[in-house]
Every structure is written in C-alpha cells, then in structure tokens.
N, C-alpha and C positions, 0 to 999 in steps of 0.2 A: 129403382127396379133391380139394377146390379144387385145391389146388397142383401135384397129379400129374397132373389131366386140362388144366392149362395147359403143364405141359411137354410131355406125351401132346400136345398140338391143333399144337404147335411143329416138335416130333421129327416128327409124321406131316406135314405142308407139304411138310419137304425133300427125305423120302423118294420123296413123292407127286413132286415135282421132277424128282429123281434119273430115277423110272422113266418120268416122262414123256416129259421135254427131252432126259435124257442116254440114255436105253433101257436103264437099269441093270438086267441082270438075271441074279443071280449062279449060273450053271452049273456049278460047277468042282471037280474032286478036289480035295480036302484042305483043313484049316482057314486053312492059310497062303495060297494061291491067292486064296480067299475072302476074306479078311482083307486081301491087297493091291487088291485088285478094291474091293471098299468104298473102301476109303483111297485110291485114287484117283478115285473121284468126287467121295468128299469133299472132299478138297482139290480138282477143275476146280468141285464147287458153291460153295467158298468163294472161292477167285479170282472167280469172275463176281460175288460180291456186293461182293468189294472192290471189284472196279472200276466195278461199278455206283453205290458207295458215293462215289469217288473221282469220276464223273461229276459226281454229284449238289453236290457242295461247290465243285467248280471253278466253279459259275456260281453258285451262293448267292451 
C-alpha cells in the first residue's frame, strides 16, 4: 500500500500540473483524440522539466 500511494502522491502533482498551468482538459470524440491530447501534454510537462532540470545544472 506504501508503495502505490507513493506513486498515486507523484502521478496526481503532474496531473494536478497539467490541469492547472497547461488547462488540460480532455473534451474529445474518440479514444485516439484523447490519447493524442494527453501525449501531448505530457511531453510540453516533460520538456519544461528538462529544461528546468537543465537550468538547474548549468550554474551548480
């Protein structure tokens, strides 16, 4: 139970993320629509961490 409500505390951050910052919010006929719509949040919420990530090391 540990272990899923760690992953659960993780998965809900980005989502909470997703619908804040980016206004994700999925309207759309058909699973395919849906399915590109996530995947492309997902990847602009993983870009902004790279490069947040990438900020972070260039002045370490």
């Amino acid at each position: 139970n540990g272990r899923r409500s760690k992953i659960r505390a993780f998965v809900e951050h980005v989502f909470a993320q997703q619908k804040s910052r980016m206004g994700l919010f999925v309207r759309t006929i058909g699973i395919a629509r849906a399915r590109t719509k996530i995947g492309m949040a997902n990847l602009a919420y993983n870009l902004t961490r790279f490069v947040w990530h990438q900020g972070r090391t260039a002045f370490a």
